[in-house]
Structures are given as structure tokens and as C-alpha cells.
ZADO-1210 file (C-alpha; in nm, 4 decimals, padded with zeros to 6 digits):
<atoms>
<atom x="01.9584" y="09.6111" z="-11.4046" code="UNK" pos="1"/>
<atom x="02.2820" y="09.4141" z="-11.2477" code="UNK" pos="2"/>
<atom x="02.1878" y="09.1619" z="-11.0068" code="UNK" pos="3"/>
<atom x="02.2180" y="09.2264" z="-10.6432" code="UNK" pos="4"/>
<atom x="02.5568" y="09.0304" z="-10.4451" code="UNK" pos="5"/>
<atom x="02.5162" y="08.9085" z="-10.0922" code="UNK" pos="6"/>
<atom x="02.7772" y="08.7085" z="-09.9050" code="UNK" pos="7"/>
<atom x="02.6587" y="08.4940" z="-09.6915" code="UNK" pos="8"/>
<atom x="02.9396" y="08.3440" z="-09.4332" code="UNK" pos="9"/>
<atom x="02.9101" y="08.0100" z="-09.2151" code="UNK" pos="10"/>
<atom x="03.1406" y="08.0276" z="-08.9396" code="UNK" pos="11"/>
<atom x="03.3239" y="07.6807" z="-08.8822" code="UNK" pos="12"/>
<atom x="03.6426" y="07.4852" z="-08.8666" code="UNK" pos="13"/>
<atom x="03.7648" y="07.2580" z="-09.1843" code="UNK" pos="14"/>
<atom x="03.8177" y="06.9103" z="-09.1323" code="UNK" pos="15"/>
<atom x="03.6086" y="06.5779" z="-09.1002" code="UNK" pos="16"/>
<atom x="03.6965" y="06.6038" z="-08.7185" code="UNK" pos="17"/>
<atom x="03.5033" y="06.9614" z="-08.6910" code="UNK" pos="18"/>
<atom x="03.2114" y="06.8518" z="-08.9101" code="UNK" pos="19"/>
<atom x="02.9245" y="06.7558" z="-08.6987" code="UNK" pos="20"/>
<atom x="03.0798" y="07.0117" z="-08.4284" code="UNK" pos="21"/>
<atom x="02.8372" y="07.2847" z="-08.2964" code="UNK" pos="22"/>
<atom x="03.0931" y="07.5348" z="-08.3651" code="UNK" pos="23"/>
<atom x="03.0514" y="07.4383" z="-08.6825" code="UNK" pos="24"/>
<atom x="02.6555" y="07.5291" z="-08.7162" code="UNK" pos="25"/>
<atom x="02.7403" y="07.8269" z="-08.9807" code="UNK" pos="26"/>
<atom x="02.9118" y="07.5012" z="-09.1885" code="UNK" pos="27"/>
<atom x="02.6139" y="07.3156" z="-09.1868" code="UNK" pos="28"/>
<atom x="02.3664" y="07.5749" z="-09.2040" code="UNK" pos="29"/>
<atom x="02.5489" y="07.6207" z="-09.5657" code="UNK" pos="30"/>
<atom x="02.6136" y="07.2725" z="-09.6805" code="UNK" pos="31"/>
<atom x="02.2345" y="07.2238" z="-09.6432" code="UNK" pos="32"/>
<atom x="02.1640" y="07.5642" z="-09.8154" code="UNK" pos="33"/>
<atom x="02.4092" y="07.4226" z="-10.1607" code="UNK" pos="34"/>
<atom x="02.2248" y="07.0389" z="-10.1069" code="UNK" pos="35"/>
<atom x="01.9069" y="07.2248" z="-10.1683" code="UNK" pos="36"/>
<atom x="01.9916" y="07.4078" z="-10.4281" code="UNK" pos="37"/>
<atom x="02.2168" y="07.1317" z="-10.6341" code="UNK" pos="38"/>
<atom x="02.4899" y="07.3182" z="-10.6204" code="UNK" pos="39"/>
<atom x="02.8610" y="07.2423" z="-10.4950" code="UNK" pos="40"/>
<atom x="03.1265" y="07.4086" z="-10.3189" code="UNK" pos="41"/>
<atom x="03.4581" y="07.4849" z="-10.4928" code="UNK" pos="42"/>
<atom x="03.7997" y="07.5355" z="-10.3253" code="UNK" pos="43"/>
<atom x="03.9188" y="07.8930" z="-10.3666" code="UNK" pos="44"/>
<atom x="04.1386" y="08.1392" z="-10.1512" code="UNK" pos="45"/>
<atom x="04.0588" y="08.1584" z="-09.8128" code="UNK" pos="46"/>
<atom x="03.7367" y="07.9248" z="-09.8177" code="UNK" pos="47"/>
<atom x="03.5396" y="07.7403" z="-10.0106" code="UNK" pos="48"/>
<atom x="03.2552" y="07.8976" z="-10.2165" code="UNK" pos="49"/>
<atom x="02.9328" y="07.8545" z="-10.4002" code="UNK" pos="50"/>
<atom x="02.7131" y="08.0260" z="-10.6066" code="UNK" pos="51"/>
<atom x="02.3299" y="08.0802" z="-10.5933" code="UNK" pos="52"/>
<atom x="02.1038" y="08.2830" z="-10.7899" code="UNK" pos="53"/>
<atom x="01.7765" y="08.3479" z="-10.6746" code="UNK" pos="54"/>
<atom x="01.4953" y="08.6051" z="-10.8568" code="UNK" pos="55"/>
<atom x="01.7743" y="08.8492" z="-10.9672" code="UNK" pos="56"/>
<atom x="01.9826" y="08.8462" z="-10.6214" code="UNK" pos="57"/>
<atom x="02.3427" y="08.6458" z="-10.6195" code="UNK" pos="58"/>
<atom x="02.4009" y="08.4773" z="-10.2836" code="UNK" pos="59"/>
<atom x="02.7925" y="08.3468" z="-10.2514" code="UNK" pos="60"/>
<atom x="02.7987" y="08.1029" z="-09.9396" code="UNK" pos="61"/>
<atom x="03.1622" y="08.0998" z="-09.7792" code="UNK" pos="62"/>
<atom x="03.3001" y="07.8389" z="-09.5654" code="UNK" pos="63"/>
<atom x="03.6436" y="08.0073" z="-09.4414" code="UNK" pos="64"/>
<atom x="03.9428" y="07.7753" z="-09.4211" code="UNK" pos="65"/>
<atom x="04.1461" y="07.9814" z="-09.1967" code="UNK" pos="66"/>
<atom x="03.9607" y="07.8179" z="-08.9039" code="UNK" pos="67"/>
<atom x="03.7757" y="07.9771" z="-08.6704" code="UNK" pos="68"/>
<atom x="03.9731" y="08.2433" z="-08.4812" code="UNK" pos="69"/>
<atom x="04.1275" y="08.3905" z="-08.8038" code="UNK" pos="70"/>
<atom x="03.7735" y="08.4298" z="-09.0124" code="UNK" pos="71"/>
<atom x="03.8095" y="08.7943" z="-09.0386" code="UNK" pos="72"/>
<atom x="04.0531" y="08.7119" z="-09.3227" code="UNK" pos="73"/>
<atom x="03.8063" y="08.5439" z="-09.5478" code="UNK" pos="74"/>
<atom x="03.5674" y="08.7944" z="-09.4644" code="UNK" pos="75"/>
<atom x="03.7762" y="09.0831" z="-09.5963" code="UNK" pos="76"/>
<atom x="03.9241" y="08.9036" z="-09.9061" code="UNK" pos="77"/>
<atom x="03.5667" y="08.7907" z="-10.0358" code="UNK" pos="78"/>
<atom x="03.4076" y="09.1805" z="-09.9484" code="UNK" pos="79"/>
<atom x="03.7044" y="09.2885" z="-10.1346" code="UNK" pos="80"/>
<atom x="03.6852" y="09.0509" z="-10.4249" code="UNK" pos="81"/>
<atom x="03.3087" y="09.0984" z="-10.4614" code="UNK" pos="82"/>
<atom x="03.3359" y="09.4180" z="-10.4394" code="UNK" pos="83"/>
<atom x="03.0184" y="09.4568" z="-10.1915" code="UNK" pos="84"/>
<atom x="02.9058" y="09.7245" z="-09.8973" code="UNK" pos="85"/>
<atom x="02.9900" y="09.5453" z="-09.5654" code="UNK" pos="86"/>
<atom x="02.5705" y="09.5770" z="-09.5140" code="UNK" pos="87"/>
<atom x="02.5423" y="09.3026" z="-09.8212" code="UNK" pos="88"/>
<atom x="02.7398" y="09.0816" z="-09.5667" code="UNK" pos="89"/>
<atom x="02.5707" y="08.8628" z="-09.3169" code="UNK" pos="90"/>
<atom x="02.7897" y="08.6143" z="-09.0825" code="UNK" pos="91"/>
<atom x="02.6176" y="08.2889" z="-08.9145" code="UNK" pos="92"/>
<atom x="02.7823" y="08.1597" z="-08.6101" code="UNK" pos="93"/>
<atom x="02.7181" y="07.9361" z="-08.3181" code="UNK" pos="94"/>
<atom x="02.6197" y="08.0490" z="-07.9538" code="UNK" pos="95"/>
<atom x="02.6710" y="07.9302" z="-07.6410" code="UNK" pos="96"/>
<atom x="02.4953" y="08.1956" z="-07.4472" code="UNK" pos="97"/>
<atom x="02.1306" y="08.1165" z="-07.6234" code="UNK" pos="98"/>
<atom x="01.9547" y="07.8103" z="-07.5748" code="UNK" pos="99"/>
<atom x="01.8999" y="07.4952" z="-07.8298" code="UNK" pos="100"/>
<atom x="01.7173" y="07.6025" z="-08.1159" code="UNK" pos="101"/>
<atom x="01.7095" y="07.9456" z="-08.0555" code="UNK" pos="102"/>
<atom x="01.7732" y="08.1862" z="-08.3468" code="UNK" pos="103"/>
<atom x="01.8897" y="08.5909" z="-08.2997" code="UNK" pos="104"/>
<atom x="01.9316" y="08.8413" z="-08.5858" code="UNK" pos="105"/>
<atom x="02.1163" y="09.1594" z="-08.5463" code="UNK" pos="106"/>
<atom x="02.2267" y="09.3881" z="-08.7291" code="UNK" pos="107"/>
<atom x="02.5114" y="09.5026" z="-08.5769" code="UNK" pos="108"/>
<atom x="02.6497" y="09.4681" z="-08.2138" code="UNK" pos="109"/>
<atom x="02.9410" y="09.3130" z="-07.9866" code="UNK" pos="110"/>
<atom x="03.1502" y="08.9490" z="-08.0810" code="UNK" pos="111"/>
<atom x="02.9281" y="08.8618" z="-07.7530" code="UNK" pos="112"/>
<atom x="03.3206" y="08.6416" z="-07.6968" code="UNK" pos="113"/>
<atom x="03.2708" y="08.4891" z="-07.9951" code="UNK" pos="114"/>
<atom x="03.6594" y="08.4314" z="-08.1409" code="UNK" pos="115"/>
<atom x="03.5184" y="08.4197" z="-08.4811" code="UNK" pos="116"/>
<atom x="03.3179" y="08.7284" z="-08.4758" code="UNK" pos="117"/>
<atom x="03.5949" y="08.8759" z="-08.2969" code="UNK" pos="118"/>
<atom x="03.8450" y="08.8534" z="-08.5434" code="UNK" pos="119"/>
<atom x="03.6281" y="08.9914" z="-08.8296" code="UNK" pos="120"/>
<atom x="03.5125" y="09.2816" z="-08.6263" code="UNK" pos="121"/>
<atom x="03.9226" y="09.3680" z="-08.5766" code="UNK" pos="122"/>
<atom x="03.9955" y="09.2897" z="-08.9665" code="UNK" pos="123"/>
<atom x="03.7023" y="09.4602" z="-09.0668" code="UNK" pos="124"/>
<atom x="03.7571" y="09.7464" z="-08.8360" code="UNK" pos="125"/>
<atom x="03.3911" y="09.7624" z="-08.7369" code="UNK" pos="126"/>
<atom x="03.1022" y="09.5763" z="-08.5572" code="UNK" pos="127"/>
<atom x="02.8132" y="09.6920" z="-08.7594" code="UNK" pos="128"/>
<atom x="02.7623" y="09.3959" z="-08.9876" code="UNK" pos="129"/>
<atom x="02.4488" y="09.1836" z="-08.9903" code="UNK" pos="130"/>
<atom x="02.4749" y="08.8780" z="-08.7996" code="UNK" pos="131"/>
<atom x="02.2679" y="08.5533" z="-08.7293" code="UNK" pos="132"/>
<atom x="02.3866" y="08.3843" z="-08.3896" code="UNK" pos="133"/>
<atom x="02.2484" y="08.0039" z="-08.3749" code="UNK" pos="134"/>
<atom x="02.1473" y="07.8917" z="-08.0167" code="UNK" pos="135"/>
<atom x="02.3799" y="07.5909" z="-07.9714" code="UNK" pos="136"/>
<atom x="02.3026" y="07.5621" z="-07.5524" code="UNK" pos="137"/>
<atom x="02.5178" y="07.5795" z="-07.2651" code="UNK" pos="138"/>
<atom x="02.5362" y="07.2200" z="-07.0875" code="UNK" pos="139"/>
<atom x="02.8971" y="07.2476" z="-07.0066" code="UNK" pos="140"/>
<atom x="03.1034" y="07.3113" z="-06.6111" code="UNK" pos="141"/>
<atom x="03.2663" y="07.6311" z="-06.5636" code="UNK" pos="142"/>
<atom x="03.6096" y="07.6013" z="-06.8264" code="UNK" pos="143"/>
<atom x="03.5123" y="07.3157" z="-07.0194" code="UNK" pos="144"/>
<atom x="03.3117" y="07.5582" z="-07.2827" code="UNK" pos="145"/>
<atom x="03.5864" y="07.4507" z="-07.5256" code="UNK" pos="146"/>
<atom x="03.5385" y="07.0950" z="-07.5175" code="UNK" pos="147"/>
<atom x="03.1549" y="07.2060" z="-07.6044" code="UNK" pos="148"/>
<atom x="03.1672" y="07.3693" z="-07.8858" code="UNK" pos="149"/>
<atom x="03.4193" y="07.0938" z="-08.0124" code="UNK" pos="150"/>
<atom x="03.1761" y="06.8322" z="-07.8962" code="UNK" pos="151"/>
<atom x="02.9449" y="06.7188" z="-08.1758" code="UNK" pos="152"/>
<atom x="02.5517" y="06.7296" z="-08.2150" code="UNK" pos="153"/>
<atom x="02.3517" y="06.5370" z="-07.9679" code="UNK" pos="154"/>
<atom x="02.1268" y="06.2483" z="-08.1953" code="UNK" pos="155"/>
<atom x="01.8146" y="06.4050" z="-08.1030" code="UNK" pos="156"/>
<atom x="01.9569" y="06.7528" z="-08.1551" code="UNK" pos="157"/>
<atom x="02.0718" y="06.6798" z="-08.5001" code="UNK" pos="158"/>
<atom x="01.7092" y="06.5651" z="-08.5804" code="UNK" pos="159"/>
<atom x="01.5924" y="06.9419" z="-08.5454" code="UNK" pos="160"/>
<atom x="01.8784" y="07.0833" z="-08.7062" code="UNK" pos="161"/>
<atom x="01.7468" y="07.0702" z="-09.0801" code="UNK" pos="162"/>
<atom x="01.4570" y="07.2567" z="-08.9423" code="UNK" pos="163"/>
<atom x="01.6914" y="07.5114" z="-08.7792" code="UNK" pos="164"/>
<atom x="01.8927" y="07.5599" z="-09.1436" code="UNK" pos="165"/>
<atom x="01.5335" y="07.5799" z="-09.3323" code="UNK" pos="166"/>
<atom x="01.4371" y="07.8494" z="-09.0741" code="UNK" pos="167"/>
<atom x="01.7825" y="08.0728" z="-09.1236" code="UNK" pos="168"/>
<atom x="01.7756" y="07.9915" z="-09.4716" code="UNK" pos="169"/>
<atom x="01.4910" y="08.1878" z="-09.5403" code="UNK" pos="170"/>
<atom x="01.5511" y="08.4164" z="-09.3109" code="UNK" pos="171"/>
<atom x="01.8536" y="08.5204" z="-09.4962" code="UNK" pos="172"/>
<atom x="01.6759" y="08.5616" z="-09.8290" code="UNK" pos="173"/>
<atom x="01.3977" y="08.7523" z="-09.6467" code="UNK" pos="174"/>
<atom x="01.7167" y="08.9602" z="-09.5441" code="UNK" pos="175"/>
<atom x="01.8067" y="09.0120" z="-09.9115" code="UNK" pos="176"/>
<atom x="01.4946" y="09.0353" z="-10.0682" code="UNK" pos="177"/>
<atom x="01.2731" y="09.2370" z="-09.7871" code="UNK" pos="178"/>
<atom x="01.5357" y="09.3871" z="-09.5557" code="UNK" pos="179"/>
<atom x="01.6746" y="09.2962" z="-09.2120" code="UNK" pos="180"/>
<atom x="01.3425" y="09.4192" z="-08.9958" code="UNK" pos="181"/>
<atom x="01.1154" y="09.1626" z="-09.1405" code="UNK" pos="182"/>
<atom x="01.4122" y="08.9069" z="-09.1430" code="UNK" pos="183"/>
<atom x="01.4651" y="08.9547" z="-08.7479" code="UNK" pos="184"/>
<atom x="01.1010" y="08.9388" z="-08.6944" code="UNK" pos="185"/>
<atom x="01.0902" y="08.5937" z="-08.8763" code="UNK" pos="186"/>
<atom x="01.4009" y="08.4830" z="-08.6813" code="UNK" pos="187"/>
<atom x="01.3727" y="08.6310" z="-08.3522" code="UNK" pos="188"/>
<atom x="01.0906" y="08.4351" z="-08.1715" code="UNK" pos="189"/>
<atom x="01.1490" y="08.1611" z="-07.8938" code="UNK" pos="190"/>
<atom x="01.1472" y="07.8269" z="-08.0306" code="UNK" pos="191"/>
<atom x="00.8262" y="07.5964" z="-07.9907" code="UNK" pos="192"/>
<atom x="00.8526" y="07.3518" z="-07.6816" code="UNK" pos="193"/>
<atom x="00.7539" y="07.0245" z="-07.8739" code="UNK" pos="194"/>
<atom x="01.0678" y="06.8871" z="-07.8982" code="UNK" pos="195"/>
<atom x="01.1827" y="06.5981" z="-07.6340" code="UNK" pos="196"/>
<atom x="01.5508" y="06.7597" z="-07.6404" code="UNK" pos="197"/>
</atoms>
């Protein structure tokens, strides 16, 4: 029996200036995934890539290099290359329209004005991909959301965020090994308000 290929994609922007960014959540949420695991990422077309096998399943974690607003191109070249149903696909971004620490699942469903999920859902020709969309908050004045997502981590926010990756990490195998409906019922609660954030 061949083993089962996900890709798993972490939205971001390359560079040491984007790293600690919260449009680069889907970057870190991956790093940490490959620190975990011992495992590094290796420079190939369109992103860089890594390798994890896990009880028969094959997880390849891509960090596109196109930046953000052309992602859609590393997302088709890898489906392509792998040779994988868009369903064994599941994109993690950043979201400004759901609070700090708040996680969402979907399965499908709108770019929500996200340029990165935009772009793939043109390249890909469709919406109905799984997606996990990573709370980043919204404590910006009307036209300076760019300058947000730019903006790096608060210190106390970055504290949580391990937690945060450990949380979507699982949630993704549950995703591979169980299916999305238990995934998005592990993912899709309101955080816990213990935090002083």
C-alpha cells in the first residue's frame, strides 16, 4: 500500500525582514512543524520544502518564494509535481478579520480579501480547497491594515504562538489521518481567556 501525500502550504513572505511578520504565521506555523520533527527545509522551485513521514502518510511543508500575492504559483507547481487531488492540499494563512489566537478550518470558501488565497483560488481555478485561517487581530486605523500585517509579533503574543502552531499542527494531521470534520471540530473553538494579551 503507497503512502498517502499531503501538501501542506504556509502562506508568508521570504526574507529576514518578513520573518517575525504576522503575515507570515503560515511561515512559522511550518518552521516549528520541521524544528519538531528534525528535519530541514531545502531550496527548490517556487519554495522551499520539507519532508515528513508520519504512520504511512507523507506531509511536504511549502514555504512559497514568490511572496505573498503570487502563491497560487507554488501551489499549482507542487499539486502538479506531487501529483495530488487539490482535497490532499491544505493552505495556512493569517487573518485579520478573527481575533488573536483564534483558529478557523474550512474546507472550502471565499479568499475572505486575503491576496494570498486570492491568487491560488485564480491559478487554481477554484475555491474549494481546505484552508486553516490563523486569527492574527485587527488593532490597526482604517488603511493602515498593511502596515499590520507587516508589523511583527507583539512579545507577549509571540509567547502563545508555539501553542497556536502545536494546536494547527495537529489539527492538520487529524486532517490527514481522521478527515476534515473532526479536524474543524478540534480547531474551531474560541480560544481560552487566560492569557494577559
Amino acid at each position: 500500500m503507497s503512502e498517502k501525500t499531503y501538501l501542506v502550504v504556509g502562506l508568508g513572505n521570504i526574507g529576514a525582514e518578513y520573518a517575525t511578520t504576522r503575515h507570515n504565521i503560515g511561515f512559522i506555523i511550518l518552521d516549528a512543524w520541521a524544528q519538531a520533527s528534525n528535519i530541514s527545509f531545502t531550496p527548490d522551485r517556487y519554495g522551499d520544502i520539507a519532508l515528513i513521514k508520519d504512520k504511512g502518510r507523507k506531509f511536504y511543508l511549502l514555504k512559497p518564494s514568490t511572496y505573498m500575492n503570487l502563491s497560487g504559483n507554488a501551489v499549482r507547481y507542487w499539486i502538479q509535481k506531487l501529483d495530488i487531488d487539490i482535497q490532499s492540499t491544505i493552505i495556512i494563512c493569517d487573518d485579520v478579520n478573527l481575533p488573536f489566537e483564534t483558529i478557523r478550518m474550512r474546507k472550502a470558501g471565499s479568499d475572505g480579501g486575503h491576496n494570498g488565497l486570492k491568487n491560488i483560488c485564480d491559478l487554481l481555478e477554484t475555491s474549494s480547497y481546505p484552508r486553516i485561517r490563523v486569527g492574527v487581530g485587527h488593532d490597526y486605523e482604517q488603511g493602515r491594515q498593511i502596515e499590520y500585517v507587516l508589523g511583527s509579533f507583539s512579545e507577549e503574543e509571540c509567547k502563545v504562538i508555539p501553542e497556536i502552531a502545536k494546536k494547527i499542527i495537529e489539527g492538520v494531521r487529524t486532517w490527514a489521518f481522521v478527515g476534515a470534520e473532526k479536524a474543524m471540530t478540534s480547531l474551531n473553538v474560541k480560544p481560552k481567556k487566560d492569557t494577559n494579551i
